[in-house]
Phi, psi and omega in degrees: 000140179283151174295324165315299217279301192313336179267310154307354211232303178297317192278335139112064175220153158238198206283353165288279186351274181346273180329318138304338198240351182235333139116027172239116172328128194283010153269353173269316193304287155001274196312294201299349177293275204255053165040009169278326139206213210249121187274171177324168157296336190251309166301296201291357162267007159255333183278299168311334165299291179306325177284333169062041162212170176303126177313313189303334191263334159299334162252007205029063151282005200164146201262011184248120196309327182238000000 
């Protein structure tokens, strides 16, 4: 499992909640889950803000959230 998806699923939303709350369509947030594709560079900087970890542990470049 990617961390994106592992990290939406521990806080216990789905993907419409995501969509609403971070403004990234819930058929692309989808894609981005089962890895069909990759986000933007301006999304993994949203996501890592909302999710409250470090870009390097979000894309797992790294195991420390911050």
């Amino acid at each position: 499992m990617n961390r994106i998806k592992e990290l939406r699923l521990n806080k216990h939303l789905t993907l419409d909640d995501i969509s609403k709350e971070v403004g990234i369509k819930r058929g692309t947030f989808n894609n981005y889950e089962n890895g069909n594709t990759e986000p933007t560079l301006e999304n993994w900087f949203k996501l890592a803000r909302y999710f409250c970890v470090s870009l390097d542990y979000l894309t797992g470049f790294s195991d420390e959230r911050r």
